[in-house]
C-alpha positions as CSV (number, residue, x, y, z in Angstrom):
1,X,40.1,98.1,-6.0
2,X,36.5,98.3,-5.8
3,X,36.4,95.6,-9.0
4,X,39.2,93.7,-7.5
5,X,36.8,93.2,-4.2
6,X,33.9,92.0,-6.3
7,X,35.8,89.3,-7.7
8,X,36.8,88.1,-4.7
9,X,33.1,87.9,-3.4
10,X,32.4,85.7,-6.0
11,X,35.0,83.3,-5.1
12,X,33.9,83.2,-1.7
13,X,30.5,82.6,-2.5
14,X,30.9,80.4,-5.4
15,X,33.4,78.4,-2.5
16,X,30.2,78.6,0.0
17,X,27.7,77.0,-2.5
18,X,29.7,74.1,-3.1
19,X,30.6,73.8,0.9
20,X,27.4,74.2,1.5
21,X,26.0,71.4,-1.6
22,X,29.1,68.9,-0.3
23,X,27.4,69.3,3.4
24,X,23.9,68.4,1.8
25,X,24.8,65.6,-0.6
26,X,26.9,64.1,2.6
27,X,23.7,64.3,5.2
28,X,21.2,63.0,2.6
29,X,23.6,59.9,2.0
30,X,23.7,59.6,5.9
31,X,19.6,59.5,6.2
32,X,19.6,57.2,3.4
33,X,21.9,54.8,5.0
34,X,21.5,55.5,8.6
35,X,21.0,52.4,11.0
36,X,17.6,52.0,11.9
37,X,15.6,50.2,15.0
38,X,13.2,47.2,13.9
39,X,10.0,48.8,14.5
40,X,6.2,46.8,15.0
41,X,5.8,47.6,11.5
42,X,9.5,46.5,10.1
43,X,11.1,43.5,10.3
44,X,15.1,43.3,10.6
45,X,16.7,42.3,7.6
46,X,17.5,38.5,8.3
47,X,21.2,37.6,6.8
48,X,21.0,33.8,7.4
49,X,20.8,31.5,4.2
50,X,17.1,30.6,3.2
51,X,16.8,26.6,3.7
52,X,16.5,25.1,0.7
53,X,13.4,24.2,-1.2
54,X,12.5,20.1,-0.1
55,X,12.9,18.3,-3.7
56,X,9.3,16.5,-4.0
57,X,10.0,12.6,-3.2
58,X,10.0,10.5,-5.8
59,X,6.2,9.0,-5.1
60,X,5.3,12.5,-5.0
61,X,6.7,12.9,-8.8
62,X,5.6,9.8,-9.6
63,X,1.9,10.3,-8.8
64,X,1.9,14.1,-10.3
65,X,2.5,12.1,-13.4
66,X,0.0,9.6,-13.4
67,X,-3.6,10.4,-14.9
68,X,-6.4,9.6,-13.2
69,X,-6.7,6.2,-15.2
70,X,-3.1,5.0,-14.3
71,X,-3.7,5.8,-10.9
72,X,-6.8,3.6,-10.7
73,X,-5.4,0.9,-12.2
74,X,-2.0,0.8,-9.5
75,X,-4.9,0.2,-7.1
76,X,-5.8,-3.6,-8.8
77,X,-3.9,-6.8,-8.4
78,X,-4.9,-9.0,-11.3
79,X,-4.3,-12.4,-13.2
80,X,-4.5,-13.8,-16.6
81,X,-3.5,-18.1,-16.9
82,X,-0.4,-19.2,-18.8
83,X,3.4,-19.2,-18.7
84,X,4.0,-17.5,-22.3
85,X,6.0,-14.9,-21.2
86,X,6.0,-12.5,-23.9
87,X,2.3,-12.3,-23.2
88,X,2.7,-12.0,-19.4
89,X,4.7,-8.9,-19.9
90,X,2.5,-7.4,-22.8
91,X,-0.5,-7.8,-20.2
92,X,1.5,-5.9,-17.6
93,X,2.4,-2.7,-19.9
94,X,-1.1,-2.8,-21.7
95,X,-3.4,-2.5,-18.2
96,X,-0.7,-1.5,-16.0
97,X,-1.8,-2.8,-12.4
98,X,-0.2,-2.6,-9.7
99,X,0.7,-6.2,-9.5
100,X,0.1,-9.9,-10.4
101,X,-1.1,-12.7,-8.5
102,X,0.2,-16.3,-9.6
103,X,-1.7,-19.2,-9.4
104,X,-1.0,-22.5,-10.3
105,X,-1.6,-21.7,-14.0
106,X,1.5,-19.3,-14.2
107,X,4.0,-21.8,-12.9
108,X,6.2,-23.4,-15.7
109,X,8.1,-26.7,-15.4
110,X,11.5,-25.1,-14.3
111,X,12.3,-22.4,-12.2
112,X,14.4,-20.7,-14.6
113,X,11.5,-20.2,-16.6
114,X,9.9,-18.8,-13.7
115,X,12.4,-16.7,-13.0
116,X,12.8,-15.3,-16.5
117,X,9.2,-14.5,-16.5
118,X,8.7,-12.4,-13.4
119,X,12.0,-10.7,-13.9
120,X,10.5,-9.8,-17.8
121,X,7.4,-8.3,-16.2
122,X,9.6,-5.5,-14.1
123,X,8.7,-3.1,-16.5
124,X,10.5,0.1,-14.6
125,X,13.4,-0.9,-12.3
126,X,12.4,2.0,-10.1
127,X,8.8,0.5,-10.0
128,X,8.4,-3.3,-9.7
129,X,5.3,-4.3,-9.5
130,X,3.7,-6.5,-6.8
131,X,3.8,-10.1,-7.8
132,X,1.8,-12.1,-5.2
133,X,1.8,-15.8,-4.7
134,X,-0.7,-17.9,-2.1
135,X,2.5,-19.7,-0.7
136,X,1.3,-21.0,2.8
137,X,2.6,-24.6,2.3
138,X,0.8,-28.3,2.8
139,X,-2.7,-27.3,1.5
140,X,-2.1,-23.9,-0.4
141,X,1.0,-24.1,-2.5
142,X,1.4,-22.7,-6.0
143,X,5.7,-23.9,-5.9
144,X,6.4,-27.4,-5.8
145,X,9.5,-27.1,-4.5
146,X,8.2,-26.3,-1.2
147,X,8.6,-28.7,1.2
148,X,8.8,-27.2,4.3
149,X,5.7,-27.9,6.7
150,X,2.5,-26.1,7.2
151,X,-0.1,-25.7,9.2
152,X,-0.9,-29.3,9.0
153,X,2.5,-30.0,11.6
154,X,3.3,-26.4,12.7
155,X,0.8,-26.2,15.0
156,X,2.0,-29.2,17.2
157,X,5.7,-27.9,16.9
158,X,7.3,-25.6,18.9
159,X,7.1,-21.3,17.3
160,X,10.5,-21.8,16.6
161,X,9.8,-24.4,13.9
162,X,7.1,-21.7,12.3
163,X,9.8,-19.2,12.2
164,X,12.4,-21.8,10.4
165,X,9.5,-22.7,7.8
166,X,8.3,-19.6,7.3
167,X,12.2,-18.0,6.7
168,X,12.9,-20.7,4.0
169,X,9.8,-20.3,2.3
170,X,9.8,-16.7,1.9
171,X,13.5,-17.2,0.7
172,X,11.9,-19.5,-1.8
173,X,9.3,-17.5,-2.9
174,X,12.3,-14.2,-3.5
175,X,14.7,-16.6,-5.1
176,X,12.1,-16.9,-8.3
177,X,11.3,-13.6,-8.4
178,X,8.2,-13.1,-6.5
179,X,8.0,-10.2,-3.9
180,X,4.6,-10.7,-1.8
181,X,3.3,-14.0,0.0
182,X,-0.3,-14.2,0.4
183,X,0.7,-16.8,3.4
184,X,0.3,-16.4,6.5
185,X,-3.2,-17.7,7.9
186,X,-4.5,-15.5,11.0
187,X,-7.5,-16.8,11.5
188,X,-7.7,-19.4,14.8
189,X,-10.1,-22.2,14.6
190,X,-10.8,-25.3,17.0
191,X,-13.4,-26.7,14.6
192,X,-12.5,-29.5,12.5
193,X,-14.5,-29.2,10.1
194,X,-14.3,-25.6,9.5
195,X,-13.3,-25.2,6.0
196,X,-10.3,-22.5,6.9
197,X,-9.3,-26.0,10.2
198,X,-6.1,-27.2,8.0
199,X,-4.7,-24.0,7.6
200,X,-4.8,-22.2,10.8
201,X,-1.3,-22.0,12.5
202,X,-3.1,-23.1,15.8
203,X,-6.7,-24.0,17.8
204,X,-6.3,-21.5,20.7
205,X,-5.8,-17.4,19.9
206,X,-2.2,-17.3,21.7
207,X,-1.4,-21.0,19.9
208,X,-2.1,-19.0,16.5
209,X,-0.5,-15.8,17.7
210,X,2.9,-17.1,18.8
211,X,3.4,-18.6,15.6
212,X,1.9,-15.5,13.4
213,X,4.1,-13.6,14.6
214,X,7.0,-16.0,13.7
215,X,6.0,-15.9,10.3
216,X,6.2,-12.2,9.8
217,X,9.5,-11.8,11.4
218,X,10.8,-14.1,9.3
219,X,9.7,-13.0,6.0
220,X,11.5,-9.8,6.8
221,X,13.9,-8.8,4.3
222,X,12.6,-11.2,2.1
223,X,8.9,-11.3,0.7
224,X,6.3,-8.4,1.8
225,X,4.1,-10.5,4.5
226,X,0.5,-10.9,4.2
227,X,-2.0,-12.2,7.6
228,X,-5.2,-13.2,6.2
229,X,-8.6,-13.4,6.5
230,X,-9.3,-10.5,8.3
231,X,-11.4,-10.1,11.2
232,X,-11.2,-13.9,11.2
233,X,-12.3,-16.6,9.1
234,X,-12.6,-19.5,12.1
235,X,-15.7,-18.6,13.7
236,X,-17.5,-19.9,10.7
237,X,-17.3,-23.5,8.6
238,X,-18.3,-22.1,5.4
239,X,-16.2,-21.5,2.7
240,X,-16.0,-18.0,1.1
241,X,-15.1,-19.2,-2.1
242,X,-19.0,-20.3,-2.5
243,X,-20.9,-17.7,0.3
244,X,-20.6,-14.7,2.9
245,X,-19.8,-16.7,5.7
246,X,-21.7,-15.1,8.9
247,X,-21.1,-14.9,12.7
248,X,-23.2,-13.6,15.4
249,X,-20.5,-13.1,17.8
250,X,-19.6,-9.6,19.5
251,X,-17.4,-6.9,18.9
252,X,-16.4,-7.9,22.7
253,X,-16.1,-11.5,22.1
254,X,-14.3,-10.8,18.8
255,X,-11.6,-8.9,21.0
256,X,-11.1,-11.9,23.5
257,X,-10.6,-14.3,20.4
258,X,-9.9,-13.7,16.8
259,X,-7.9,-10.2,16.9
260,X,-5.7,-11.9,19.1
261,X,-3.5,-13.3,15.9
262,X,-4.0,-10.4,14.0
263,X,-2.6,-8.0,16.6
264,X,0.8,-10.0,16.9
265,X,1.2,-10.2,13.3
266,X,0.6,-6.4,13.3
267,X,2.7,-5.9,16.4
268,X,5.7,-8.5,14.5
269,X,5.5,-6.0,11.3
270,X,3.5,-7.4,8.7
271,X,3.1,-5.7,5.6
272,X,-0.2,-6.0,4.7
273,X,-3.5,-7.0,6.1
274,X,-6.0,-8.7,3.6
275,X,-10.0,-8.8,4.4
276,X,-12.2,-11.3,4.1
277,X,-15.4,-11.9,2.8
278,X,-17.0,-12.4,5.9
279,X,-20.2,-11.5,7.8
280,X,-19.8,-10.2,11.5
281,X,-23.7,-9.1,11.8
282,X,-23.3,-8.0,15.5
283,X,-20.5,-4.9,13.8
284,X,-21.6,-4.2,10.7
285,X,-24.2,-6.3,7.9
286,X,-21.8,-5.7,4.8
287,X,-19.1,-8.1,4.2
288,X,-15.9,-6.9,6.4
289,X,-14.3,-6.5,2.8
290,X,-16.5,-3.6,2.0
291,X,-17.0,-2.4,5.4
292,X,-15.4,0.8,6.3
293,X,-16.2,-0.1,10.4
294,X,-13.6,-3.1,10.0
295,X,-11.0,-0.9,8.1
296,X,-11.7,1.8,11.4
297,X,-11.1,-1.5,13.7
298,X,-7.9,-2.1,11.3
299,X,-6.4,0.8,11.7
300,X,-7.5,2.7,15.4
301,X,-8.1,-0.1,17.7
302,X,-5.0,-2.6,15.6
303,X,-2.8,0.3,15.0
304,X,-2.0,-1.1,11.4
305,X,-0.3,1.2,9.2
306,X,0.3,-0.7,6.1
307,X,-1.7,-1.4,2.8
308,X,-4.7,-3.4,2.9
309,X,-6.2,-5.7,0.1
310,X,-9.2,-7.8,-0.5
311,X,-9.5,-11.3,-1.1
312,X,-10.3,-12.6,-4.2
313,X,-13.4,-10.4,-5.8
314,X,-14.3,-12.9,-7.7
315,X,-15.1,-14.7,-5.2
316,X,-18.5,-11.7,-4.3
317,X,-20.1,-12.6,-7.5
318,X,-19.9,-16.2,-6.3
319,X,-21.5,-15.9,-3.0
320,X,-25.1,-16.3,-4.8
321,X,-25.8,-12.8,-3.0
322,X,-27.3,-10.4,-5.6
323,X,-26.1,-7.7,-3.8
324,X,-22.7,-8.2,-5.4
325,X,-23.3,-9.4,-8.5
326,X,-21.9,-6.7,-10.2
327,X,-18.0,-6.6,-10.0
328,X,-17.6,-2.8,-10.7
329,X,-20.1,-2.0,-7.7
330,X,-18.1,-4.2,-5.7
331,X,-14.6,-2.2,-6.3
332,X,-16.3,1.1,-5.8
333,X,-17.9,0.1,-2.6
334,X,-14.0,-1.4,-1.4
335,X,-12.6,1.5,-2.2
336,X,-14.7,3.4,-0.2
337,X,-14.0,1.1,2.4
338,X,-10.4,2.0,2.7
339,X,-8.8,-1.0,0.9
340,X,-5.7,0.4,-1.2
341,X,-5.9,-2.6,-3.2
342,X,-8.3,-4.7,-5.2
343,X,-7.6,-8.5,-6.0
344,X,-9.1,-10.0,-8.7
345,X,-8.0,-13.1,-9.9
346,X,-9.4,-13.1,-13.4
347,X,-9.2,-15.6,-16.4
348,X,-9.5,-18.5,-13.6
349,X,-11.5,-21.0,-15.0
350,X,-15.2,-19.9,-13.9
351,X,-17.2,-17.4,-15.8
352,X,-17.3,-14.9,-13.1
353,X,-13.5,-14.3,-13.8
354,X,-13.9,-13.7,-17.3
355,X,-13.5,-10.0,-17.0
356,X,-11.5,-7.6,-19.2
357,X,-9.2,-5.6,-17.1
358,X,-10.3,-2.2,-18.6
359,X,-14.1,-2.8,-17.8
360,X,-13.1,-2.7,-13.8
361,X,-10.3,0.3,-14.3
362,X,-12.5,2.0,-16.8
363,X,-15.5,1.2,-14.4
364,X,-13.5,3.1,-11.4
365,X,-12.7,5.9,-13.2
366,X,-16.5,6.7,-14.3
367,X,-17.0,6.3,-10.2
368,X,-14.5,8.5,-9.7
369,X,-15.9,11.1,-12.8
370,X,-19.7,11.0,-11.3
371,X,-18.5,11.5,-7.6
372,X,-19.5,8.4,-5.8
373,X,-15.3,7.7,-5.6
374,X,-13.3,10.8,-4.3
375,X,-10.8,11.6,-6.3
376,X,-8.6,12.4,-3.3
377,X,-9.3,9.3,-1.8
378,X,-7.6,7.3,-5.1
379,X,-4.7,9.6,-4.6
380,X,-4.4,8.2,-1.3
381,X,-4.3,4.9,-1.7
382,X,-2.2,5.0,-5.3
383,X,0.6,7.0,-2.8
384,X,0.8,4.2,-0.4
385,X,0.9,1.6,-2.6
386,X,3.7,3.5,-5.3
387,X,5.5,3.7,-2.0
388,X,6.1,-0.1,-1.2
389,X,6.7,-1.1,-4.7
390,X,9.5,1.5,-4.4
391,X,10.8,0.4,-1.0
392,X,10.9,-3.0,-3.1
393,X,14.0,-1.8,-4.9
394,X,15.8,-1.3,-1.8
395,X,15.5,-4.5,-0.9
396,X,16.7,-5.6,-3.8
397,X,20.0,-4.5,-3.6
C-alpha cells in the first residue's frame, strides 16, 4: 500500500511541474507580447505606408552624369560659318555647347535645307539644343523670308501691330527649326543718331514698353523670347560692336527710364534676358555684362527668374579696352557674374573670332580646377539651362 502511495506522489508531482512549467511558458509569452504605452523614450510603432522615395528629375540625372567639362561647355552658345550640314552636326557632338547661334553665314538658299540642318544637329531628342537666331526684322534679319515690319514702322503703329509681327515671326523662326529669337529690342531711345535708334520698338519708356511686352506674349508657345541689351543700350550713341559704351546717369534716373521696357517684358514672360556691353559708371565701372550688381538689379529689384546670356564676347576683345583682351578672362569673370550662358559667335570673319571652342571650355574648366570659378556655381547655371532645352521638347509636341 505504502509503494502504491509513492507512485501516486510521483504522478501528482510530475502533473504539478508541468502545471506549473505551462503557467510559466504562458506568462512569459504574455510579458513578451503585452501592449505597451509609448513612453518619452519609445516611439509608437507607426503602421502607415512610408511615402515613396522622389525619383530624381530628369535634369537632376542628367547633370549627375555630366563631367565637369560637359557641364562647362552647356554653359556656351557658339558659331562656326557654313551651311554643310554634315559638318554643322559633327561640330555639335565634337564641343557639345549648349546651343548654336545662326548668322547669315548658316542660312542656305531653301528652307528645306535649313530645315534639314537644324533638325540634323538635335543630337538627343530629350536634349535639343538652343539654336538662336538675331531675327528682329527691317535692320537685323538673318531669314529672308521675313517680311513682316520692324522697328522701323512698329513704333508709329498701334501694340497690336507689334503683337501680329512679332506672332508671325516667331512662327517663322519655329517653322525652320530654330527655337530662340535673339529679337526683341528693349532698349528706348529718342536719339537719332544713336546707333541702337532704328531698332528700338519706341522713343518714350511706356512707347517701348507697350510694344515689348507684345512681343513676348506672342512668341509664347513658339520661340523662347529674348529682350536685349540689358540695362539699356539708348542712353548712349556708340556702338558696342567697336567700344564700352558709357553713361553717367543714376541708378535713380535709370529706374524712371530704361528699366521701364525691361520690366514689362519681364512682367509679359520673357525667357531670357541678355546683357550688354555697356558702361553705367554711376552703378558699377565693369561692363554690365560682367557685373554681378546688374545681375543683383536683374534678378531682386526685376524679379527675373529666367536664364541670362551675354551678347556677343567677341565683341570685349573689340572694344580696344585691354582689360578684355583675353577671351577666357572674359568668360570667367561672366560667369562669376551670374550669366548662365556665354555667347560667342566665333569663326565670324574678324580675327578676334578665330577661337577654337576647346581653348574657351578647356579655359573654364582650369578656372574652375584653380578655384577662381566655383564648381557649385557651374552646377547652377548647367541646371537651369538643361532645364529649358528640356521644356523645349514639350513644346514640341
Amino acid at each position: 500500500m505504502f509503494l502504491e502511495y509513492t507512485i501516486d506522489m510521483q504522478k501528482r508531482l510530475w502533473l504539478l511541474g508541468i502545471l506549473i512549467l505551462l503557467i510559466g511558458t504562458i506568462l512569459t509569452v504574455w510579458w513578451i507580447f503585452r501592449p505597451q504605452a509609448p513612453s518619452s523614450e519609445q516611439k509608437p510603432i507607426s503602421t502607415s505606408t512610408p511615402p515613396p522615395v522622389a525619383k530624381p528629375s530628369y535634369v537632376d540625372q542628367k547633370l549627375q552624369a555630366m563631367s565637369l567639362r560637359d557641364k562647362v561647355a552647356s554653359l556656351f552658345i557658339f558659331h562656326r560659318s557654313g551651311v554643310d550640314q554634315a559638318a554643322l552636326h559633327s561640330y555639335m557632338t565634337t564641343y557639345k555647347p549648349g546651343g548654336f547661334i545662326f548668322m547669315g553665314d548658316n542660312i542656305p538658299n531653301t528652307t528645306e535645307q535649313l530645315q534639314k540642318i537644324t533638325a540634323d544637329m538635335i543630337t538627343d531628342p530629350a536634349l535639343p539644343p538652343l539654336l538662336a537666331v538675331d531675327e528682329e526684322g527691317d535692320t537685323v534679319r538673318r531669314l529672308a523670308t521675313d517680311t513682316f515690319p520692324g522697328a522701323l514702322t512698329l513704333p508709329d503703329l498701334p501694340p497690336a501691330a507689334t503683337k501680329d509681327a512679332f506672332q508671325r515671326r516667331s512662327d517663322l523662326v519655329k517653322s525652320v527649326g530654330l527655337n530662340l529669337n535673339f529679337g526683341i529690342i528693349a532698349d528706348v531711345t529718342d536719339n537719332p543718331t544713336s546707333f541702337i535708334f532704328p531698332r528700338v520698338l519706341g522713343t518714350t519708356p511706356n512707347q517701348a514698353a507697350e510694344r515689348v511686352a507684345q512681343a513676348v506674349a506672342s512668341s509664347k508657345g513658339r520661340t523662347l523670347s529674348t529682350i536685349k541689351h540689358f540695362p539699356g543700350h539708348g542712353e548712349t550713341g556708340a556702338d558696342s560692336h567697336t567700344s564700352i559704351p558709357a553713361t553717367q546717369i543714376t541708378y535713380d534716373e535709370w529706374s524712371r527710364k530704361d528699366m521701364i521696357p525691361f520690366k514689362a517684358g519681364i512682367d509679359a514672360g520673357v525667357d531670357l534676358v541678355m546683357f550688354g556691353h555697356l558702361r553705367y559708371s554711376a552703378v558699377d565701372g565693369a561692363p554690365a555684362s560682367l557685373s554681378k550688381k546688374w545681375h543683383d538689379v536683374l534678378r531682386s529689384t526685376l524679379g527675373f527668374k529666367g536664364l541670362t546670356i551675354t551678347d556677343d564676347m567677341i565683341m570685349l576683345q573689340n572694344s580696344g579696352d585691354p582689360a578684355y583682351a583675353n577671351a577666357v578672362d572674359n568668360a570667367v569673370a561672366a560667369i562669376n557674374a551670374g550669366n548662365d550662358l556665354l555667347l560667342f559667335v566665333l569663326d565670324h570673319g574678324d580675327s578676334a573670332s578665330q577661337i577654337d571652342p576647346n581653348t574657351l571650355v578647356d579655359g573654364v574648366v582650369n578656372a574652375v580646377q584653380a578655384g577662381k570659378i566655383s564648381e557649385s556655381i557651374v552646377d547652377e547655371h548647367a541646371r537651369s539651362i538643361l532645364g529649358v532645352r528640356h521644356s523645349l521638347t514639350a513644346q514640341d509636341n
